[in-house]
N, C-alpha and C positions, 0 to 999 in steps of 0.2 A: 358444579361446572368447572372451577377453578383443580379440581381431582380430574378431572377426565380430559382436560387441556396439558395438566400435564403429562398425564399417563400417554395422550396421545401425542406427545412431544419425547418422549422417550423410545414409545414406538418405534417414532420415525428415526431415532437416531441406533437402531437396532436392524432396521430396515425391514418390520416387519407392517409393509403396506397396509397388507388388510384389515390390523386389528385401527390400522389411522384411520380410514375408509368406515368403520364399525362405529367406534366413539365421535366420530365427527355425525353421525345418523343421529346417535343418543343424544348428543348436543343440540340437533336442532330441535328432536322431542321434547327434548326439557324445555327447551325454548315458546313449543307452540302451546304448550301445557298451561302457561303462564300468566294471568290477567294482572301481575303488579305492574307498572311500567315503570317503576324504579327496580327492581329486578329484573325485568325483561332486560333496560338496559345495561344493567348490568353483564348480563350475558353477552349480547353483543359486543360489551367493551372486552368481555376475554376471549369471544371469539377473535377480534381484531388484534390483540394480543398473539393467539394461534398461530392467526396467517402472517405478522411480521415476523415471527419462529420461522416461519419457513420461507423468508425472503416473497412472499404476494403482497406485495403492497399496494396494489390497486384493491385485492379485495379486503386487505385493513382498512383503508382506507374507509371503501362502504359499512363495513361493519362498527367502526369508530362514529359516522354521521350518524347511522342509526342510532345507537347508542346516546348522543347529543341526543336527537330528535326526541326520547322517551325522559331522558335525567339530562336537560340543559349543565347542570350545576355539578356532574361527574369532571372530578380535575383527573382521573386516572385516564376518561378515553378521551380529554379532551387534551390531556399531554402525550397519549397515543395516537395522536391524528397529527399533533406536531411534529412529533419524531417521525412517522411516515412523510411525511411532507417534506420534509427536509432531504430525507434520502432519496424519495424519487427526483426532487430538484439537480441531483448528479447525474441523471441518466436523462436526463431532457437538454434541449435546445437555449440559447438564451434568452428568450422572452417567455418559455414556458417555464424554465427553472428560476428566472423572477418573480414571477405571477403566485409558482408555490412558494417561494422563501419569503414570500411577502405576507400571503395569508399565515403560514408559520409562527413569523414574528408577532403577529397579533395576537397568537393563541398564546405563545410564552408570555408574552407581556401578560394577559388575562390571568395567566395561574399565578405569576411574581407577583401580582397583584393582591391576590385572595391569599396567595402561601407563600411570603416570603422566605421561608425557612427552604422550601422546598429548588436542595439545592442543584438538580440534574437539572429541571427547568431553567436557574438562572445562567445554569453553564452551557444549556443548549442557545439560549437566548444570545447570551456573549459570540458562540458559534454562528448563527443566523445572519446577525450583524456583522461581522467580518465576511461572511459569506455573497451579500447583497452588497460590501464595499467590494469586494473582489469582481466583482460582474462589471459594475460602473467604473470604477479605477482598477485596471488589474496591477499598478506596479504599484498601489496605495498599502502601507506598512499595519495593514488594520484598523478599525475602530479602536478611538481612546473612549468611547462607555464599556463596549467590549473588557477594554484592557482594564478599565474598572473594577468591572465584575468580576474579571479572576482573581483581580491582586486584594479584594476585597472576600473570595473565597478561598485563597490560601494564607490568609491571616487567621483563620480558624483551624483549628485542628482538622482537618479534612484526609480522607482514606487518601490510599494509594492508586486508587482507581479514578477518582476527581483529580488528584493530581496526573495521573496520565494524561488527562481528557484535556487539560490545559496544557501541558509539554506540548501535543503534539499539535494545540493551535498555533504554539510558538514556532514550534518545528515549519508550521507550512508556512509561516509567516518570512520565514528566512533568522527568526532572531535567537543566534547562537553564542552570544556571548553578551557580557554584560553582566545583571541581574536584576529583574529577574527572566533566565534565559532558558531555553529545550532543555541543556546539560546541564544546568541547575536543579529545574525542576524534577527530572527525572533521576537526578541523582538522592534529590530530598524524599521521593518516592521509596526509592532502593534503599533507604536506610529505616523503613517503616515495612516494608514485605519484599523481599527476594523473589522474585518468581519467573517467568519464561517471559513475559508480557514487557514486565519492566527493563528487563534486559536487552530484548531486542527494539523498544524501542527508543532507548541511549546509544545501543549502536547503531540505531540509524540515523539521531541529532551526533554525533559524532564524523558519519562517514559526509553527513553532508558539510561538518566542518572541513574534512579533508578535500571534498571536491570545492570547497568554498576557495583552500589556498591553493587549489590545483584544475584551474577550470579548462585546460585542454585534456587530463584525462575527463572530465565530466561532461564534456561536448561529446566523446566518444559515449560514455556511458546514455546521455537524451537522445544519442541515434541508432540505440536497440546496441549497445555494446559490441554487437560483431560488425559494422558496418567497415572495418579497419581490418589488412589484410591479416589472414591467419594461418597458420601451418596447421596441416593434417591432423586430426589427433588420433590417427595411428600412428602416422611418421615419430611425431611426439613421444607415445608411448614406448616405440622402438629405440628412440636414442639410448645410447651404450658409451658412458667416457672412455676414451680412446686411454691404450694402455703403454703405449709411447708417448704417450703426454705424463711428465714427471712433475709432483708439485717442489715448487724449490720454495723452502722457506725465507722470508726476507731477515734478516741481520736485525739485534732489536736496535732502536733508534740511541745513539749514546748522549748519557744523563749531560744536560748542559749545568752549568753552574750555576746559580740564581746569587744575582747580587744583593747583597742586604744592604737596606738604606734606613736611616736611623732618623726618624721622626724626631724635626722638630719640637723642643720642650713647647706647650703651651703658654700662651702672653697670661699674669694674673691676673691686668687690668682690662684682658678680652673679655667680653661680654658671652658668657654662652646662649647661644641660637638655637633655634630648632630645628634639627637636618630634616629634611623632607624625602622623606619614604619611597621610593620609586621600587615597583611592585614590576618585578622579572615577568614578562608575557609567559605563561603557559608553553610548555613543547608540544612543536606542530603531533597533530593527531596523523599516526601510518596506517596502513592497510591491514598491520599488523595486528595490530590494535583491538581494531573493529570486526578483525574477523576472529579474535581469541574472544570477543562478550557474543558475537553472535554463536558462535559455538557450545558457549555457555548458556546461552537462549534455551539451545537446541534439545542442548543437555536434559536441564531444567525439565522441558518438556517431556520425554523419553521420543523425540520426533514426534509428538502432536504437534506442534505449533510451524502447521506450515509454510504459514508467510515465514518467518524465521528462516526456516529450510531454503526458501526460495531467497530469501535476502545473500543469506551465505553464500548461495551457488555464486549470485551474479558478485558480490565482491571478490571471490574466488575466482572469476573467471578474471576480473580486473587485476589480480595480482598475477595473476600467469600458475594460474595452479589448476587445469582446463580439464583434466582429469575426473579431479574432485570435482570439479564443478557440475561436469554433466551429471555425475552419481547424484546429487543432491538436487538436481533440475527431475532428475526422472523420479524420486520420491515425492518432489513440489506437483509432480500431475497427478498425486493419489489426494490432494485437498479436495477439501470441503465448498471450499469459494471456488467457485468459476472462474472468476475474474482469474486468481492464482494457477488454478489448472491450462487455463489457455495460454498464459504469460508466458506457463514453464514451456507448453508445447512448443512455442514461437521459438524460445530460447535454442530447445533440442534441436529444431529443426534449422535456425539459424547454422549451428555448430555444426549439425552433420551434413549441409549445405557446402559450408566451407573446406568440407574434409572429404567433398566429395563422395560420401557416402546415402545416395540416392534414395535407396529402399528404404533406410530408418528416416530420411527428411520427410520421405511423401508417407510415412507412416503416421509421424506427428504430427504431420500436414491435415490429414483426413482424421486425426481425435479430437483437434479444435474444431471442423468443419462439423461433425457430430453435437456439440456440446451449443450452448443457447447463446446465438451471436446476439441476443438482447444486452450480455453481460459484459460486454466490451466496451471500454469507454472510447474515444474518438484516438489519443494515442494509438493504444491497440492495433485497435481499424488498421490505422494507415500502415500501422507494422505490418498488418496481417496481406496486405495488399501487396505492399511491394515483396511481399516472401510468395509468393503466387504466380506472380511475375518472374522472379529471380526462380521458382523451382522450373517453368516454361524453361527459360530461358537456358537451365541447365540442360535440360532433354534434349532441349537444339542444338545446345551445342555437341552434343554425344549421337547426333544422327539420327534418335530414337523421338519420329515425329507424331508416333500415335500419342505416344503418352505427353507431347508437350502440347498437341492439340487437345488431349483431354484438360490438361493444366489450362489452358489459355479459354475453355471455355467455361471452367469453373471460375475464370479469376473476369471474366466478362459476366458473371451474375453476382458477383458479389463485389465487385468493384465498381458498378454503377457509375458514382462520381468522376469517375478518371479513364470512364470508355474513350474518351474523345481524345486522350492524349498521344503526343507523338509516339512513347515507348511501348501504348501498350497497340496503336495504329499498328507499327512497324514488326512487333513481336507476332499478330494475329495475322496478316497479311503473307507472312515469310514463311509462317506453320503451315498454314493451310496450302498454300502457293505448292509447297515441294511435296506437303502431303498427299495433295491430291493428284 
């Protein structure tokens, strides 16, 4: 079973459906074949395995219960019903995504229990608990058992990969300096494996240092980056420095004289003291920076690693380099993750919005409306909402009222929540009004 899970896991990343559709039939044969029910269970526990390979985590989920139900005392599907549980808690509401994080925690507790070695358990556990403090206190600095638990996991020799998992609680956490900190930890990671993972995610506890000493660019960046006005990016691309414009160079500055002052002999009956150390702050983190490691990310990868990809664009676009940025947005819509494929569309569509370029906006308009609006988290949404609005609102203003009436009726079924508001009142009444 554990051969045919994979092969069907391979399959799928080859995209050959039907042989996934094939072995998943053989899977359940072997299945019903079966009268152990510690074996049966078994199977269930890698079918549940399967379906979290392929982001189904409602049917891991069943197939993890099952699993309990035959082998109560399997720690593999009983720490695979945790990890599900935990992840759908992101994509629910806040008393639904309590209710999962809560049974979660019980289950990690139950494995730390019987295996305390078993270290993904106590670092999801640690996660869990910060998770459940974040719900009830959102501006709360995390749980100290949490904070426990890692600082008592990276006292061990632990992979590169346990230390990611711990950077980037710290990362969400806001704690970027100090020790032990995100660019700490990730930096102690990167001196144990170099690879595309570790790199992009120090450049992203980096750039949030930048936005930490810079928080009116980072106000622009949490309102979808383009929300501040922007030039064309033809106009852009067309700029040509003027050739009546001559550079003069500046005169070098003349060497001043440095006075020399002659120290004091010391007293022999002074007592020597001990000078106390003051430790120079660190030089602020640039844009520069962060956009030469994520490059390196990118590298690393040969372009697989598309959050990376998508990371770049959007700091690229923050440094005014808008070019590169949409090249690296329209590779971020070839991922894997949804969530990332949509983001980047929004991004495109943003830019060719503001550039006035119509056709490409309601292009990437209509490849997020294709793709599974399950995978959107609540940011998103609202992103996606007001770009629906804003594309209407384009067409009206350009006299072309069929296509803004069709926008304004798209953006009234999916914008549900915000039917009743004045913008989107006055947008739908004006459309229809001169269209008809």
């Amino acid at each position: 079973v554990v051969c045919l899970s994979n092969r069907a896991y391979l399959a799928l990343k080859t995209h050959n459906y039907s042989e996934v559709e094939r072995i998943i039939t053989e899977i359940y044969r072997c299945n019903n074949k079966n009268t152990n029910q510690a074996y049966s269970g078994q199977i269930h526990a890698e079918m549940g395995h399967f379906y979290q390979w392929f982001g189904l985590n409602c049917a891991a989920a069943i197939e993890f219960n099952k699993s309990l139900e035959l082998d109560p005392d399997n720690l593999i599907a009983t720490y695979g019903l945790a990890v599900v549980l935990y992840d759908m808690s992101k994509h629910e509401g806040r008393i639904s995504g309590f209710n999962y994080l809560t049974r979660a925690l019980d289950l990690f507790k139950k494995i730390v229990v019987k295996c305390p070695e078993f270290t993904m358990a106590r670092i999801y556990l640690g996660k869990t608990r910060n998770q459940l403090i974040s719900i009830v206190l959102p501006e709360s600095n995390g749980d100290e058992e949490a904070d426990r638990i890692f600082t008592q996991v990276m006292e061990t020799d632990c992979a590169p990969d346990i230390l990611c998992m711990i950077g980037e609680e710290y990362l969400k956490l806001g704690i970027l300096e100090g020790e032990p900190s995100a660019i700490s930890i990730f930096e102690r990671a990167l001196q144990k494996k170099k690879n595309s993972k570790v790199y992009h995610l120090l450049a992203l506890a980096m750039r949030a240092t930048f936005f930490k000493a810079n928080p009116d660019i980072h106000e622009v960046f949490k309102q979808g980056l383009f929300q501040r006005k922007q030039t064309s990016l033809k106009e852009e691309a067309d700029k040509k420095p003027d050739p009546k414009e001559k550079k003069t160079r500046k005169p070098p500055p003349k060497p001043v004289a440095k006075e020399v002052v002659e120290a004091d002999p010391p007293e022999e009956d002074q007592e020597e003291t001990e000078k106390e150390v003051v430790k120079e702050p660190p030089p602020p983190v640039t844009l520069e920076e962060v956009i030469g490691i994520l490059s390196t990310a990118v590298k690393l990868s040969r372009g697989a690693n598309r959050e990376a990809v998508f990371d770049l664009a959007e700091t690229l676009w923050l440094s005014g380099e808008k070019r590169k940025a949409v090249t690296n947005f329209e590779l971020a819509t070839h991922s894997e993750n949804a969530l990332i494929q949509i983001k980047a569309h929004l991004r495109l569509t943003h830019a060719f919005l503001d550039s006035g370029e119509l056709t490409l906006a309601e292009y990437h308009m209509r490849s997020i409306l294709k793709l599974d609006p399950n995978q959107i988290d609540q940011a998103t949404r609202e992103d996606l909402h007001r770009l629906l609005n804003n594309l209407a609102l384009a067409y009206l203003r350009q006299n072309k009222m069929k296509s803004a009436a069709n926008w304004v009726t798209v953006s009234m079924k999916h914008n549900t929540e915000y039917v009743n508001s004045l913008k989107q009142h006055m947008v739908y009444t004006r459309t229809f009004t001169v269209y008809c």
